[in-house]
C-alpha positions in Angstrom: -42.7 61.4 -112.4 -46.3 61.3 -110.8 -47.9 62.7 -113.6 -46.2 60.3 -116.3 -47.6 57.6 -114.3 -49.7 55.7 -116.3 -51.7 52.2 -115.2 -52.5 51.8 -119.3 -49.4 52.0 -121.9 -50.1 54.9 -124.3 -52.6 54.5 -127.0 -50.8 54.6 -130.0 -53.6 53.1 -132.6 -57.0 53.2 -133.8 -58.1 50.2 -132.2 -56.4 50.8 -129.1 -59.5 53.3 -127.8 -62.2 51.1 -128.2 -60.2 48.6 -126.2 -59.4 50.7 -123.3 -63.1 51.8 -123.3 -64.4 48.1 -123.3 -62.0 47.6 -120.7 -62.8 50.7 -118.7 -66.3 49.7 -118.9 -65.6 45.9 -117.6 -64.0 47.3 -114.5 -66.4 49.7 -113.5 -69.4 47.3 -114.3 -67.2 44.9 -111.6 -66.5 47.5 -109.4 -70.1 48.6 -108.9 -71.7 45.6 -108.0 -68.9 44.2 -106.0 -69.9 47.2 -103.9 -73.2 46.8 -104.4 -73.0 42.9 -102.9 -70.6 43.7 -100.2 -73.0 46.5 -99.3 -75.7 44.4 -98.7 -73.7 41.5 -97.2 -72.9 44.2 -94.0 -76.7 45.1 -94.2 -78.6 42.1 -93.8 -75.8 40.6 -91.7 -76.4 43.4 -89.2 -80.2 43.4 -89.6 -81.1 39.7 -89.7 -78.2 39.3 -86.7 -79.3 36.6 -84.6 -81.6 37.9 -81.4 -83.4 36.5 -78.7 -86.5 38.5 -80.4 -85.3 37.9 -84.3 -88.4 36.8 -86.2 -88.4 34.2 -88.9 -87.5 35.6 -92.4 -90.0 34.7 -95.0 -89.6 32.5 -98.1 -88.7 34.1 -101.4 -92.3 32.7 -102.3 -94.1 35.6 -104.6 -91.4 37.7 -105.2 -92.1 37.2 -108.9 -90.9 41.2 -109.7 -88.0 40.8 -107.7 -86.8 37.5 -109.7 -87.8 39.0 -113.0 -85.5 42.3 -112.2 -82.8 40.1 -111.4 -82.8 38.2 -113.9 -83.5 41.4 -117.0 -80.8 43.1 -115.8 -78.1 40.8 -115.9 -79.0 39.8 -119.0 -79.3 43.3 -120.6 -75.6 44.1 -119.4 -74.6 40.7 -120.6 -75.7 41.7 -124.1 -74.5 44.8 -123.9 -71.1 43.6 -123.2 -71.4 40.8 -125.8 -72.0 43.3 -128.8 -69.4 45.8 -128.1 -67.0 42.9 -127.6 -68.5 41.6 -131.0 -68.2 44.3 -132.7 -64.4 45.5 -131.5 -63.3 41.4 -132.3 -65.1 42.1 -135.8 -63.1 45.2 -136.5 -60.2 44.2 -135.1 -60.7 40.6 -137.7 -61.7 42.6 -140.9 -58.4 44.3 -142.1 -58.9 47.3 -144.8 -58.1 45.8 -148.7 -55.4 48.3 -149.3 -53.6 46.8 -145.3 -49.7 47.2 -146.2 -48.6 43.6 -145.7 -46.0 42.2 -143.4 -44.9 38.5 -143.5 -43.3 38.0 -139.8 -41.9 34.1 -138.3 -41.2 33.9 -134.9 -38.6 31.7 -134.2 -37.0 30.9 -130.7 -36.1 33.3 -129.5 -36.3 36.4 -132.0 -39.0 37.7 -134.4 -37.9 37.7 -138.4 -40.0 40.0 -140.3 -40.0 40.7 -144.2 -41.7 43.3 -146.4 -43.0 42.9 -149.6 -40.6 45.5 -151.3 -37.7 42.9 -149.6 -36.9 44.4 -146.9 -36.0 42.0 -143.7 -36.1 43.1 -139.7 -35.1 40.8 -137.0 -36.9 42.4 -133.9 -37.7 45.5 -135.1 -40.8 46.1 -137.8 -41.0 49.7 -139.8 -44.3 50.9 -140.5 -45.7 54.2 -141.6 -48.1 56.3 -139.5 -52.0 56.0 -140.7 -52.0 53.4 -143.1 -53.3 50.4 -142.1 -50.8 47.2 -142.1 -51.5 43.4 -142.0 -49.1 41.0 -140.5 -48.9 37.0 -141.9 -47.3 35.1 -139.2 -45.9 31.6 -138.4 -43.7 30.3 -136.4 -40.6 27.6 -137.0 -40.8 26.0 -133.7 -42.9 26.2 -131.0 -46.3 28.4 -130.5 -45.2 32.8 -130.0 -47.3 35.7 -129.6 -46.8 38.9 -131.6 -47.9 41.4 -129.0 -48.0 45.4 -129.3 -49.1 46.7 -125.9 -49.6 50.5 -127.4 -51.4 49.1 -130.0 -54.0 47.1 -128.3 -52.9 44.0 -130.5 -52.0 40.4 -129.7 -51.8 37.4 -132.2 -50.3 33.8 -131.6 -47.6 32.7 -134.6 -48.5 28.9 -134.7 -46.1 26.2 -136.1 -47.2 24.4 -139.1 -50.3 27.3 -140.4 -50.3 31.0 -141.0 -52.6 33.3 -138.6 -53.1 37.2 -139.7 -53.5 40.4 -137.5 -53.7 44.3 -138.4 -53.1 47.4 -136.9 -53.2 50.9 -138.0 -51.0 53.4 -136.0 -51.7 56.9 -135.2 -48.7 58.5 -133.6 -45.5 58.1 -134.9 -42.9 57.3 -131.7 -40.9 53.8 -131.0 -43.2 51.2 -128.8 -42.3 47.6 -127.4 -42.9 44.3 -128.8 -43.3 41.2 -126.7 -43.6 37.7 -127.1 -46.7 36.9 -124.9 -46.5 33.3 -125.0 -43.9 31.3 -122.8 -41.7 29.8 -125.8 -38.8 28.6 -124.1 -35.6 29.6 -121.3 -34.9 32.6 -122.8 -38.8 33.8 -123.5 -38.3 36.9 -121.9 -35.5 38.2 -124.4 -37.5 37.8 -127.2 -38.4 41.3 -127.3 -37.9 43.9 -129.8 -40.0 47.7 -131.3 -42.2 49.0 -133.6 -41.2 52.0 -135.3 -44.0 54.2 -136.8 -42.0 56.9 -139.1 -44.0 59.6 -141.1 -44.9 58.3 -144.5 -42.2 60.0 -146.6 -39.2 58.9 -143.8 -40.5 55.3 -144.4 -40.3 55.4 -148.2 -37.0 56.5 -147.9 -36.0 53.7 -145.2 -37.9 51.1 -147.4 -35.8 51.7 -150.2 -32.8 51.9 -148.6 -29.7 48.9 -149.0 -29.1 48.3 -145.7 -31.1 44.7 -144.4 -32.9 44.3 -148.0 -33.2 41.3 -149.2 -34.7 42.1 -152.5 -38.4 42.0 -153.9 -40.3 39.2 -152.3 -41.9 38.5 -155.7 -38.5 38.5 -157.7 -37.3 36.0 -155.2 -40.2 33.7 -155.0 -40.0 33.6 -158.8 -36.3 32.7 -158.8 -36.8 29.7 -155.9 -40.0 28.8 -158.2 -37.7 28.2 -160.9 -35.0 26.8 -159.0 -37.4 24.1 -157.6 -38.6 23.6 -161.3 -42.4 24.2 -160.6 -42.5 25.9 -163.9 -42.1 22.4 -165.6 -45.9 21.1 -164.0 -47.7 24.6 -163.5 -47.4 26.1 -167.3 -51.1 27.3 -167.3 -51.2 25.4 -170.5 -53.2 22.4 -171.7 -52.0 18.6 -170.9 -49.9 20.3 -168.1 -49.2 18.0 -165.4 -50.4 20.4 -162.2 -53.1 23.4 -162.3 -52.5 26.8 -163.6 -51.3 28.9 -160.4 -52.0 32.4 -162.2 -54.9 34.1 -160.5 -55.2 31.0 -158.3 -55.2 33.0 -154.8 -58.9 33.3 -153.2 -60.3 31.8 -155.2 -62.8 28.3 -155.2 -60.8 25.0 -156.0 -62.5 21.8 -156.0 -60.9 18.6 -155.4 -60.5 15.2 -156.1 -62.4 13.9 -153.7 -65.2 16.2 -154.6 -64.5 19.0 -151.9 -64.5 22.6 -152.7 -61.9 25.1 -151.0 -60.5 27.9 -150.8 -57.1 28.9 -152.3 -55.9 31.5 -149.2 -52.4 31.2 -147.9 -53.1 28.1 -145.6 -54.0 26.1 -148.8 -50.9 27.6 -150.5 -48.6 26.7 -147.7 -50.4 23.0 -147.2 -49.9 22.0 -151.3 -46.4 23.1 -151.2 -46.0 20.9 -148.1 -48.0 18.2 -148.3 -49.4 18.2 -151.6 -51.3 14.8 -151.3 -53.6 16.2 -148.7 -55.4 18.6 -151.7 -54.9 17.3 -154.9 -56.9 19.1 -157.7 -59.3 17.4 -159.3 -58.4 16.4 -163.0 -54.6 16.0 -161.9 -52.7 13.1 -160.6 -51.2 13.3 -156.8 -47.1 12.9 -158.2 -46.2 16.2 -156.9 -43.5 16.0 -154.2 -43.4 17.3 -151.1 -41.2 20.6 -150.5 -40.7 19.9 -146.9 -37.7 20.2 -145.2 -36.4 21.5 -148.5 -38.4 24.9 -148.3 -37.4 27.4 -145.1 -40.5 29.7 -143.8 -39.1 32.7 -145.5 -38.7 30.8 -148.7 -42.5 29.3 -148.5 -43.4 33.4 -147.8 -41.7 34.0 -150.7 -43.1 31.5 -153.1 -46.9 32.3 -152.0 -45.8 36.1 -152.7 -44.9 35.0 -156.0 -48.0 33.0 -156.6 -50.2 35.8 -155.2 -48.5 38.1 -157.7 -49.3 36.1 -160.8 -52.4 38.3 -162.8 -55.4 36.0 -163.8 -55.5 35.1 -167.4 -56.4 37.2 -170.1 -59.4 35.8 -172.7 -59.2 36.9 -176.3 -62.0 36.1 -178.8 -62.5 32.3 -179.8 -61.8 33.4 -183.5 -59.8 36.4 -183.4 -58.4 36.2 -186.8 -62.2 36.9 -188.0 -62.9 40.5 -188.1 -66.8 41.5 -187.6 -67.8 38.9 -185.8 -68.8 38.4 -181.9 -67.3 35.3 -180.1 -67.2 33.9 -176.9 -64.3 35.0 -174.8 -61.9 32.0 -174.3 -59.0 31.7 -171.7 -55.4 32.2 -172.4 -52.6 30.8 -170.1 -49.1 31.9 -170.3 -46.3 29.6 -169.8 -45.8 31.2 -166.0 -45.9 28.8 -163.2 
């Protein structure tokens, strides 16, 4: 039993070294120079002890080398400490193009996770071994925390916007999942595992029956159409709202002159509150979906959106052979 002990869980992802190492580090940097002080506390307590014969201590006037040593070395540490930190916080931040993605919603008290393929999980999330997967989370109520104590990995699901983390995991094995925010009486039973499963053993889980709630994109198309966005977002000219296809990431400027970003907080804010964006060149009559819209089903519809190609350009005059033309858009009638 001694030897299982451990005062770290088990490192079960690529991050999860570098953390423990920074950490590591941290204490014994602490460690020495609480010594260190204490160390000279005893000493000059016991040789400047008051004495019939003591003699008066002289100022700290001219101890230029002495300041200057104090004063490097903290600050050399300091920076040492500051770019490793940097540079773990910039990794951990930076997820790899080809992450698998994950949508998860906390909700009090369980965690509701969906993969792309369909697939739903409440409490548990499947992932395969040494690929590198990226979690979009939210929450429906109150502020959780998605934390992996194995994996080194802890992100706060916040009401009302979407936050991202990633992990990659290295050993296949169950580990716990926490919420690591206090989220209400029963905060301590939201709790659940991740499950890392050899590649081939989580293909063949991922396209199993059981739990799936069918592809993510098929289903934001379907509540796309059910909502009757297709009648303003045709991609064609004279349409009432923008084109949506190829929209995601990239630059969008707006009525009032500003210039943003189409990621999935802009997504989620014009389906929402579509007044707060509106895109320059179109009226603000779009409704708001809230209230109308669950979490899953605004996951879904960004899916959707996310999914749809950029247009395609054909020649300006096509129907002349031999001749060069400038390359013109061509929007289908998808939302």
């Amino acid at each position: 039993m001694i030897g299982r002990f451990s005062l770290l869980p088990e490192q079960a992802s690529t991050i999860a070294g570098q953390v423990d190492a920074l950490y590591f580090f941290l204490v014994a940097l602490s460690a020495f120079f609480s010594v260190l002080i204490a160390v000279a506390v005893i000493a000059f307590a016991i040789h400047f002890r008051q004495s019939k014969d003591r003699q008066v201590v002289p100022s700290g006037e001219g101890f230029l080398a002495l300041e200057i040593t104090w004063t490097v070395i903290p600050f050399i540490l300091v920076m040492i400490i500051f770019g490793w930190g940097a540079r773990i916080f910039v990794t951990m931040h930076t997820p790899p193009d080809d992450a698998m993605q994950v949508y998860v919603v906390g909700k009090q008290w369980m965690w509701k996770l969906q993969h792309v393929e369909g697939r739903r999980e409440i409490n548990e999330l499947h992932i395969p071994v040494g690929r590198p997967v990226k979690l979009l989370m939210t929450s429906e109520d109150v502020i959780h925390s998605f934390y992996v104590p194995a994996f080194r990995v802890k992100q706060d699901a916040v009401p009302g916007r979407y936050t991202s983390m990633w992990f990659q995991a290295d050993k296949v094995g169950e580990y716990h999942l926490f919420c690591a925010e206090f989220c209400g009486t029963q905060h301590a039973r939201m709790i659940g595992r991740v499950v890392v499963m050899e590649p081939a053993e989580f293909q063949a889980w991922l396209s199993g029956t059981k739990g799936s709630g069918g592809d993510m994109v098929a289903s934001g198309q379907a509540l796309f159409e059910q909502l009757g966005c297709q009648s303003c977002h045709q991609g064609e000219t004279g349409a009432r709202g923008p084109a949506l296809a190829g929209l995601f990431n990239k630059q969008v400027t707006l009525a009032d002159g500003r210039t943003v970003v189409a990621d999935d907080t802009y997504l989620r804010e014009s389906i929402l509150n579509p007044q707060a964006a509106v895109v320059a060149g179109y009226q603000p009559i779009m409704p708001t979906f809230k209230g109308l819209v669950s979490e899953e089903g605004l996951l879904e519809l960004m899916t959707y959106i996310k999914s749809l190609p950029a247009p395609k350009t054909i020649p300006a005059d096509a129907t002349e052979p031999g001749k060069t033309h400038a390359m013109l858009p061509v929007h289908g009638g998808q939302g």
